[in-house]
N, C-alpha and C positions, 0 to 999 in steps of 0.2 A: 561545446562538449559533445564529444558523441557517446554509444552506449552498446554492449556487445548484446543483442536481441536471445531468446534461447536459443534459437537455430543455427549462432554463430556470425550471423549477420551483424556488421557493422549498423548503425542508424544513428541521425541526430536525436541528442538529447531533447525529451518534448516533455516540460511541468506541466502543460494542461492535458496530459494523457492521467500523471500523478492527480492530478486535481478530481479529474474527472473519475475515477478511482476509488479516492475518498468521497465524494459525495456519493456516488451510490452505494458505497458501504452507509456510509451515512443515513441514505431515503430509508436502509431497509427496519430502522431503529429510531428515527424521527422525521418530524414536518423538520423542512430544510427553508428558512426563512433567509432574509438579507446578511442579519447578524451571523448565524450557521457559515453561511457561505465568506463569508469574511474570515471569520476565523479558521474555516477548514482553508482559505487562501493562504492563511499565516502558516498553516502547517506545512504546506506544501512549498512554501518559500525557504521554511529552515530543512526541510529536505534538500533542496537546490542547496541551501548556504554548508549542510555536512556534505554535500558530495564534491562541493570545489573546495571544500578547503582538505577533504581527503586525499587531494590532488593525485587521482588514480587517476591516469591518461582514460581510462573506458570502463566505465563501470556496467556489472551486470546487470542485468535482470531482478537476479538474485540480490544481491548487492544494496539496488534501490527498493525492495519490496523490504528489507530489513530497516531502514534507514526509515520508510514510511513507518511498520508498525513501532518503530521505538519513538516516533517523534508524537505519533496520534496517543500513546500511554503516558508517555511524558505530558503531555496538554491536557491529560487525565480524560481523555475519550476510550477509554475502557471500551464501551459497547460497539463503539465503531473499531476498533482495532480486532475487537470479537470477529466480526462480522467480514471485515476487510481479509483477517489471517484464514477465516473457514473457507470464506471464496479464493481466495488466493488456492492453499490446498486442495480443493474441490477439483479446481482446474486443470493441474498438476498429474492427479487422480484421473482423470477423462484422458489427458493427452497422453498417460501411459498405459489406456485400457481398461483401469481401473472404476472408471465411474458410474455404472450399472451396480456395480455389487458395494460400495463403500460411498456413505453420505458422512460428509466431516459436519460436524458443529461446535464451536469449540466453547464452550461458562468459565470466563475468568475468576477468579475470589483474591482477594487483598489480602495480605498477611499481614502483621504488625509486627 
């Protein structure tokens, strides 16, 4: 599978870029032990398993950054999906200028 990069750039598809992603969303909110890393692999598997069965020829950027945080709140990782969507927007924020003057953080709360 390939992936359309933000610059428009064509690239292979790579799940250990996603992996690696979530764990460091991950470190900044817990000790990341064998089990951690096991199941943040699960997560990043059922991201692979939604983007091929989306069967979008080239998925974005954008695209897999949504697929990750819907999959890490569905696994009920709230505080890494926190942390993973503020750095995501953070970055976004810098690449258009913006990140000197705008710090994102985001506190989710549950509704019932």
């Amino acid at each position: 599978m390939q992936i359309i990069k933000r610059d428009g750039q064509v690239a292979n598809f790579d799940p250990e870029k996603i992996y690696q992603a979530i764990i460091k969303a991950a470190q900044t909110v817990y000790v990341i032990d064998d089990t951690w890393r096991q199941n943040l692999a699960q997560v990043t598997k059922k991201v692979t398993i939604d983007l091929e069965e989306a069967h979008v020829e080239r998925p974005t950027i954008s695209m897999i950054q949504s697929c990750v945080e819907n999959r890490l709140m569905d696994a009920g990782y709230i505080n890494i999906a926190e942390h993973y969507i503020s750095y995501r927007l953070q970055r976004d924020l810098e690449r258009n200028g913006y990140g000197d003057s705008i710090i994102v953080h985001l506190r989710f709360e549950q509704t019932k």
